[in-house]
C-alpha positions as CSV (number, residue, x, y, z in Angstrom):
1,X,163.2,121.3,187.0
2,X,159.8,120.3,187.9
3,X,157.1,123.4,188.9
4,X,156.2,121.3,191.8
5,X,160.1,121.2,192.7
6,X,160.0,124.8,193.0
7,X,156.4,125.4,194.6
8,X,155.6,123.6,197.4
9,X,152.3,125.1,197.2
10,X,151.8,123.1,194.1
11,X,153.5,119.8,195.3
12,X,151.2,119.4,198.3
13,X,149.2,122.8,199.1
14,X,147.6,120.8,202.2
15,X,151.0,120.1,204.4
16,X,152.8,123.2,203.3
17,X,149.9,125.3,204.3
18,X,149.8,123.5,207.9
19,X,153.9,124.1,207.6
20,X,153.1,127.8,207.1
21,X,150.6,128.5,210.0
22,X,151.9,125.9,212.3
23,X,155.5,125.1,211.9
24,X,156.5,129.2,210.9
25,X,153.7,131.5,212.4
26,X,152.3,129.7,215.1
27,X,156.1,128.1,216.3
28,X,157.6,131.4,215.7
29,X,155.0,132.8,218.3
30,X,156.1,130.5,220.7
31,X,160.0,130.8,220.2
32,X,159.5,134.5,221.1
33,X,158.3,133.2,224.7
34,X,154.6,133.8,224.0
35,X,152.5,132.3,227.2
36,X,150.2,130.9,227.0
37,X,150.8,129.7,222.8
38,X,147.7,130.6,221.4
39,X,145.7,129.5,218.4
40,X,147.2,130.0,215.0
41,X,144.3,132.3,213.8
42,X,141.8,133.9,215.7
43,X,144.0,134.9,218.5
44,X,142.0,137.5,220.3
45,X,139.1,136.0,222.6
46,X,136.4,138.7,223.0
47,X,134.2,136.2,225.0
48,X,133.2,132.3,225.7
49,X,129.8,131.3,227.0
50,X,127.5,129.0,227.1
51,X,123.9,128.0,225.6
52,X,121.5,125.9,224.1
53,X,120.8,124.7,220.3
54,X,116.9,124.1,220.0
55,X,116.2,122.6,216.4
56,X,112.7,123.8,215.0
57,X,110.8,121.0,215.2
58,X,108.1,122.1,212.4
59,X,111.3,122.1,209.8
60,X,110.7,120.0,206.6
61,X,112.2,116.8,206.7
62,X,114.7,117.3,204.1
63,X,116.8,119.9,206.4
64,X,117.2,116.8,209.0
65,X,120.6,115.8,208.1
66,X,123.4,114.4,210.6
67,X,123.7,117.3,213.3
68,X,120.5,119.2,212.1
69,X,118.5,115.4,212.6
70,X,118.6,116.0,216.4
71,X,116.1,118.3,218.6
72,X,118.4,119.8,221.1
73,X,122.5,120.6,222.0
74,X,123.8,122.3,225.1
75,X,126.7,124.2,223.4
76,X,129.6,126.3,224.1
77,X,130.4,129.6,222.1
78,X,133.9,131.3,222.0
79,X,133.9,134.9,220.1
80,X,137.3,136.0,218.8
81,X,138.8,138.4,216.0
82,X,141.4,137.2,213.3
83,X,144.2,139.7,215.2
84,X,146.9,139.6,217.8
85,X,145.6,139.1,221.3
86,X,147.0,142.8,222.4
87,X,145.4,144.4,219.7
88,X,142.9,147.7,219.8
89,X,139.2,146.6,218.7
90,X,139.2,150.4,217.4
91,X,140.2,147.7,215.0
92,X,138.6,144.9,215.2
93,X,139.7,142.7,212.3
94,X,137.5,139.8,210.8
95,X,135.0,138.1,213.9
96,X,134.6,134.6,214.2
97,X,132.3,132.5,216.4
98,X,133.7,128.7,217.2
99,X,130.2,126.8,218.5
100,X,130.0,123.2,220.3
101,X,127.8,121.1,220.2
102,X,127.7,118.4,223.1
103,X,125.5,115.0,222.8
104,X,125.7,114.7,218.9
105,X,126.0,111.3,217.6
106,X,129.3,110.1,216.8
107,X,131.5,109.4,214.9
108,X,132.6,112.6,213.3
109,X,135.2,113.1,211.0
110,X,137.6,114.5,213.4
111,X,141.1,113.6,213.3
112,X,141.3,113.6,217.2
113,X,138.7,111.7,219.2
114,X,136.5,111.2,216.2
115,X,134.0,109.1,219.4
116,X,133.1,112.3,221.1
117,X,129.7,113.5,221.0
118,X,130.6,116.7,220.1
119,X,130.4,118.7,217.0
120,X,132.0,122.0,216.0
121,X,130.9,125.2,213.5
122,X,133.0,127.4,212.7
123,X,131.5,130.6,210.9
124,X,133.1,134.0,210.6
125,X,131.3,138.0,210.3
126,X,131.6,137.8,206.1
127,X,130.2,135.7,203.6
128,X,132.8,134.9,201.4
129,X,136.5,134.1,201.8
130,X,139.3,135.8,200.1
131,X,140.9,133.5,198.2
132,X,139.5,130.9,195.9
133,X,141.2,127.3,196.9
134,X,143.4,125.6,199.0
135,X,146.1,126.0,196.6
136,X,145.6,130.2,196.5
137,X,145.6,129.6,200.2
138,X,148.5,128.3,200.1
139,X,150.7,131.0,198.2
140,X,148.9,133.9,199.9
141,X,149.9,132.5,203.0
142,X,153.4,132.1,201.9
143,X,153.6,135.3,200.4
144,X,152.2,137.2,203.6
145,X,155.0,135.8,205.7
146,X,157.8,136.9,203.2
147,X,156.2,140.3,203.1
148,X,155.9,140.0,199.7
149,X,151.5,140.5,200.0
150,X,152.0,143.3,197.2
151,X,152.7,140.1,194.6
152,X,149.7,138.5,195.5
153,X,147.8,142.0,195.4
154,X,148.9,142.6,192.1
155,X,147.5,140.1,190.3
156,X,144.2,139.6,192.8
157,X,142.8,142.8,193.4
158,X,139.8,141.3,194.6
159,X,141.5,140.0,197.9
160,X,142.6,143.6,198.7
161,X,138.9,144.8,198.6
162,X,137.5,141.3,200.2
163,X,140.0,141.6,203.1
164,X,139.2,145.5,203.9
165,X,135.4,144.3,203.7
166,X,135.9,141.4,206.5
167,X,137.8,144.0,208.8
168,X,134.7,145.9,208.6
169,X,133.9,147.3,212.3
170,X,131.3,145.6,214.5
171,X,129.5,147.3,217.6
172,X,128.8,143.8,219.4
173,X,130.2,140.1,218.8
174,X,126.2,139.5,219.9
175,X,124.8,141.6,216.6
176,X,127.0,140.6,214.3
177,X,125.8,138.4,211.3
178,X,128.0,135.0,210.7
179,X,128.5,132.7,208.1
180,X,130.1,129.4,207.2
181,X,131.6,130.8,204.5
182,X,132.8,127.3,202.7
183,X,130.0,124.8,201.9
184,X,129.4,122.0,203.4
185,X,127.4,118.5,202.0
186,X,123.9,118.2,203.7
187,X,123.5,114.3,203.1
188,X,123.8,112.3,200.2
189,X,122.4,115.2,197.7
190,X,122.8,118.7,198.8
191,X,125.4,121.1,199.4
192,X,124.5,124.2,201.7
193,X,126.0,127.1,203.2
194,X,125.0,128.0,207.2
195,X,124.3,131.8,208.7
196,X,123.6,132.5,212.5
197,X,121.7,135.9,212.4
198,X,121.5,138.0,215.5
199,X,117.9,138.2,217.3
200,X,119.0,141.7,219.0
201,X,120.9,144.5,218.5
202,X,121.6,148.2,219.6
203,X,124.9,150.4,220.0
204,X,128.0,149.1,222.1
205,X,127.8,149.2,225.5
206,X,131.6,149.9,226.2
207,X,133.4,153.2,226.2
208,X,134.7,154.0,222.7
209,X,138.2,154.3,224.0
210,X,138.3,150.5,225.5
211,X,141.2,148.6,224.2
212,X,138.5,145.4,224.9
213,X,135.5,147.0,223.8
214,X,134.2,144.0,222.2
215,X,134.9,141.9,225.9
216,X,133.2,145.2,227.5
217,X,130.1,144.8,225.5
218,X,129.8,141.3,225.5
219,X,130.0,140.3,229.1
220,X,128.0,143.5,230.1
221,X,125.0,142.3,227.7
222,X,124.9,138.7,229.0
223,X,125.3,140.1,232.5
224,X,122.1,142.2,231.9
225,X,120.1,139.3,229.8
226,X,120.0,136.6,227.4
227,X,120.7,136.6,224.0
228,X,119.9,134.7,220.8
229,X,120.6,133.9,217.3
230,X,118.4,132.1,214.4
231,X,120.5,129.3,212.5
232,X,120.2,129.5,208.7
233,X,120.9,127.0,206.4
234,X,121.5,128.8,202.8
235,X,120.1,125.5,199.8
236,X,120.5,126.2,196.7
237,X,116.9,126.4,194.5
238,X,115.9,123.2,192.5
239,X,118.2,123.2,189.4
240,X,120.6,125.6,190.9
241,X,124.0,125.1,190.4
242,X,126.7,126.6,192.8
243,X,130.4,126.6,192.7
244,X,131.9,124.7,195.6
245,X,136.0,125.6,195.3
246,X,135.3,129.2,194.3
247,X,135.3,131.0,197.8
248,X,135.1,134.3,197.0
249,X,132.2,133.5,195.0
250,X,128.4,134.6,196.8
251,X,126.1,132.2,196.6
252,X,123.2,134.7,196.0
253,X,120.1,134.3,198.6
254,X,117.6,134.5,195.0
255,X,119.2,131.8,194.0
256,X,120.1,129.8,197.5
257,X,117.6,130.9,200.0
258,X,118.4,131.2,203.9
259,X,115.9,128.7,205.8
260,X,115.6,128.9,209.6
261,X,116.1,125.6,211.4
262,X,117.6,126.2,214.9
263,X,117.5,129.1,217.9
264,X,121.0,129.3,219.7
265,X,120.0,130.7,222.8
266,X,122.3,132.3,225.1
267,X,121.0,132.7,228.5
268,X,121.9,136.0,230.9
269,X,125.1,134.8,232.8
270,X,128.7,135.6,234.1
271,X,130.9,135.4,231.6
272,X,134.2,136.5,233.6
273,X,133.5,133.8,236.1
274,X,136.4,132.3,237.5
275,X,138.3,130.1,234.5
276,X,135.7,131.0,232.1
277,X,138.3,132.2,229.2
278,X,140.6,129.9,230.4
279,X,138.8,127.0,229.5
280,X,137.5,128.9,226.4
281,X,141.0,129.3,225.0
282,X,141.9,125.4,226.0
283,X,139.0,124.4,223.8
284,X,139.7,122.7,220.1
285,X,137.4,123.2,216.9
286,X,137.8,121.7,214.0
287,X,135.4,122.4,210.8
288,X,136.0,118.3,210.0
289,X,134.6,117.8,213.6
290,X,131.3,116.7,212.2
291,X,129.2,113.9,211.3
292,X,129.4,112.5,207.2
293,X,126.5,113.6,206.6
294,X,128.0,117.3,206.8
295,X,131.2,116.8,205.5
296,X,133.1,120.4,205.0
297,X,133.3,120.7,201.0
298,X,136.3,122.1,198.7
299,X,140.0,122.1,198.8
300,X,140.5,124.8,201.4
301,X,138.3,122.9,204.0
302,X,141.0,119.9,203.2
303,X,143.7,122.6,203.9
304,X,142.4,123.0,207.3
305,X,141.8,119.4,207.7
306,X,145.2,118.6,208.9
307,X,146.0,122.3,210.1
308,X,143.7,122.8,212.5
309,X,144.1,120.0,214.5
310,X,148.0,120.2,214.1
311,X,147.8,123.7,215.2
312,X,145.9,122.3,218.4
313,X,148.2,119.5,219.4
314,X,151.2,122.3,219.4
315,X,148.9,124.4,221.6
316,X,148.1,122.1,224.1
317,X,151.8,120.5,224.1
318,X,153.1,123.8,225.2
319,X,150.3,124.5,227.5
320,X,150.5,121.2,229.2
321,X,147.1,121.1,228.6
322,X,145.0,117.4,227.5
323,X,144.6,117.4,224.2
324,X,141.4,115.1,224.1
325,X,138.3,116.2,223.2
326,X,135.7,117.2,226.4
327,X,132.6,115.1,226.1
328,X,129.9,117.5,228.6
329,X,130.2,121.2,228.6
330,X,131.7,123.2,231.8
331,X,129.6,123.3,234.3
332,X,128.6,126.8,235.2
């Protein structure tokens, strides 16, 4: 018998990895009754607010590429951790931040409503992943839902230690570092990594025993004042090689610098305003849902390709909710 007859992770690691978040986790959600269906990962919303994208406008020529070739973006932002939406932030699990971007130049190389001028970034609170490719994506994936994670464990003792370092706890979703994680092509030539660094900090503002204490902080810091973030791109040094489909591999900053080309700024407002998660949680991203010129890199970025926006049509089919793409941000 052919291997690929008996791994379908090896036949065609792309479908059978949208088959295994989709079609098992995210479905299985839903059979249970699960109201609204959520997202397939990144259940939990901690926050969703909105901002501006101010390019530096003193930034070398070579870093204007696609997105990063325009001067400004109103944006949307919606925090959220890698767990079930009932869980403890005692706990928080790995942090992502989905960002927005509204008046960017179609087309994109989005599966859904590629004409919008929007663009998404996805970045999450570690710098590299835990598994190398699409394909080891694929059998973790499938492993994890048998309960069979030992297996994988086993033989990849990295992942263990990787996973326990992503889950490590953050005090704010607001002073947390992010990062793309997966490379992504910056034109015709380079490949680059992003980072959004926090411009503040300090303790959490919510009570240690708050279930929400991430949702605590957050709308009690943007209720108080503004906040803001310097947008990194990470390029690797003249003569610098990196690996692209290695993704727990660190791209080190001696040998890929971090250079500052945009402010996200977050100005002070309301974030539990009437709808405000609502619309938050309706929203779609998509890593693919950006211009050629910054084309997602590496066979786990294929992987979520067709996932994601697979995972979204389900979403908003239950929901009742339009699945096209919003071309201007909510008004506040």
């Amino acid at each position: 018998m052919d291997e690929a007859d008996v791994d379908p992770c090896r036949s065609d690691y792309v479908e059978h990895t949208r088959q295994l978040f989709v079609d098992v986790a995210q479905q299985g959600a839903i059979a249970t009754g699960e109201r609204p269906a959520r997202r397939a990962v990144f259940r939990k919303t901690h926050g969703v607010a909105s901002g501006t994208m101010v390019l530096d406008q003193a930034r070398p020529k070579e870093l204007r590429q696609g997105i990063f070739a325009g001067d400004r973006y109103l944006l949307g932002l919606r925090f959220s951790s890698d767990v079930a939406p009932d869980a403890d932030d005692a706990d928080n699990g790995t942090i992502g931040v989905a960002i927005k971007l509204f008046g960017v130049t179609p087309p994109t190389l989005a599966e859904i409503d590629p004409g919008a001028p929007t663009a998404d970034l996805i970045l999450q609170n570690h710098d590299v992943f835990f598994v190398d490719t699409g394909y080891d994506m694929c059998v973790f994936t499938d492993l994890a839902l048998k309960g069979k994670i030992e297996d994988w464990f086993r033989d990849h003792p990295d992942t263990r230690q990787i996973l326990a370092d992503m889950a490590k706890r953050e005090d704010s979703v607001l002073a947390a570092t992010y990062f793309s994680v997966l490379p992504y092509a910056f034109g015709a030539e380079r490949t680059v990594k992003y980072r959004l660094r926090p411009l503040q900090a300090g303790p959490s503002r919510a009570p240690i025993t708050d279930r929400n204490r991430l949702a605590t902080d957050f709308a009690e810091r943007l209720a108080a004042g503004s906040a803001a973030f310097a947008f990194e791109i990470q390029v690797p040094a003249t003569g610098k090689t990196l690996p692209i489909d290695q993704a727990t591999s660190r791209w080190s900053e001696e040998d890929a610098p971090f250079v500052p080309v945009a402010t996200v700024e977050i100005p002070q407002q309301d974030v539990g305003r009437e709808g405000q998660q609502a619309y938050g949680d309706t929203l779609a991203f998509s890593p693919w849902r950006v211009p050629e010129a910054n084309r997602p890199l590496g066979s786990i970025a294929e992987s979520r390709r067709r996932a994601y926006p697979s995972s979204a049509a389900l979403r908003h089919y239950v929901n009742g909710t339009p699945e096209a793409e919003p071309h201007m941000p909510r008004k506040s």
